[in-house]
C-alpha positions in Angstrom: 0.0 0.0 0.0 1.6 3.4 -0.6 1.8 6.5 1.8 -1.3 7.9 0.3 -3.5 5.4 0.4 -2.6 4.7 4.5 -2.9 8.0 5.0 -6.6 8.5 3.5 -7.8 5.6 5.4 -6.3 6.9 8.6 -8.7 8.8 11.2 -9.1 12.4 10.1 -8.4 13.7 13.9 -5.0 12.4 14.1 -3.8 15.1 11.7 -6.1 17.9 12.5 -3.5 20.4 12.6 -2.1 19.1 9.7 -2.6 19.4 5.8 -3.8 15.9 4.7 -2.2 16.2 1.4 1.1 16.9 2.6 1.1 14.1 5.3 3.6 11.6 3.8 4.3 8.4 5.6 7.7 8.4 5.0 9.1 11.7 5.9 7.9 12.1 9.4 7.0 8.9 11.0 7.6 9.1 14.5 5.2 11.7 14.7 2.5 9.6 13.0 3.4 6.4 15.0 3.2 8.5 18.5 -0.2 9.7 17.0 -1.4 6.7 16.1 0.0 5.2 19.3 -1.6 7.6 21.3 -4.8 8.6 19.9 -5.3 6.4 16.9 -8.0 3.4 16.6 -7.0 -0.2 16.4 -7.7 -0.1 12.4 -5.1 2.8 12.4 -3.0 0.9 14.5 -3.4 -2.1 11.8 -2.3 0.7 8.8 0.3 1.5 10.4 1.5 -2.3 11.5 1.4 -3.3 7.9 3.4 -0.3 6.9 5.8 0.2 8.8 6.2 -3.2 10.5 6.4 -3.8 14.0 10.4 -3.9 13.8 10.6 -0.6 12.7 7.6 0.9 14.8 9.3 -0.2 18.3 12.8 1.2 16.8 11.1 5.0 16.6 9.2 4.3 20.2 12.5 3.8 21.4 14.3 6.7 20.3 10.9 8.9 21.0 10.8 12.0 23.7 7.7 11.3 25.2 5.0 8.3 24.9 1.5 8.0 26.7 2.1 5.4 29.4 -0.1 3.2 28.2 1.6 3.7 24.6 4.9 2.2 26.1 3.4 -0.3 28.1 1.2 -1.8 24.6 4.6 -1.3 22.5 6.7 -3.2 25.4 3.8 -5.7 25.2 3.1 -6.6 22.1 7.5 -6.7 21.3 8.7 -8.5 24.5 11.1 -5.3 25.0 11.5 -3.5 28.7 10.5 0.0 29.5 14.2 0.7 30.1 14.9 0.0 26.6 12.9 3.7 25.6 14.3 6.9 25.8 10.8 8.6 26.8 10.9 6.2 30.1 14.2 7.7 31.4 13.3 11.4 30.3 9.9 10.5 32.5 12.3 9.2 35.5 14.7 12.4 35.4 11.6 14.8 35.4 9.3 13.8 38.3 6.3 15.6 39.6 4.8 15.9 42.8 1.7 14.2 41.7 1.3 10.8 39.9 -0.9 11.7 36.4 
């Protein structure tokens, strides 16, 4: 399936602050896996999936910023990888709060 075609069968409120026919799946996509991780529906989870693969998808969650918590803890699921692997769980550790949100 090419970029396009993912794309226009992806939810239309992942990329809401985004022009839709400049969205390419190859140029950005961390930002469309966090999305997607974080705020997607299982069939966008399935585009992606068959995309990307899931090699490549827990390879940019590792190297990501930040990540939902329940984000990492599906990704670490569904790969048999540790939180500790991801850079977003150690950012999260070095920045705590005084509440637990």
């Amino acid at each position: 399936m090419e970029s396009k075609e993912c794309i226009a069968k992806m939810s239309a409120h992942l990329f809401w602050d985004m022009d839709m026919s400049m969205v390419n799946m190859d140029q950005c996509p961390a930002q469309i896996i966090q999305r997607v991780l974080e705020y997607g529906t299982w069939e966008d989870w399935c585009i992606i999936r068959s995309y990307y693969g899931l090699q490549r998808i827990v390879e940019t969650c590792r190297n990501l910023r930040t990540l939902d918590a329940k984000a990492l803890s599906y990704i670490c699921c569904i790969s048999n990888t540790v939180k500790e692997e991801y850079r977003c769980y150690h950012i999260k550790q070095s920045n705590p709060t005084l509440w637990n949100c």
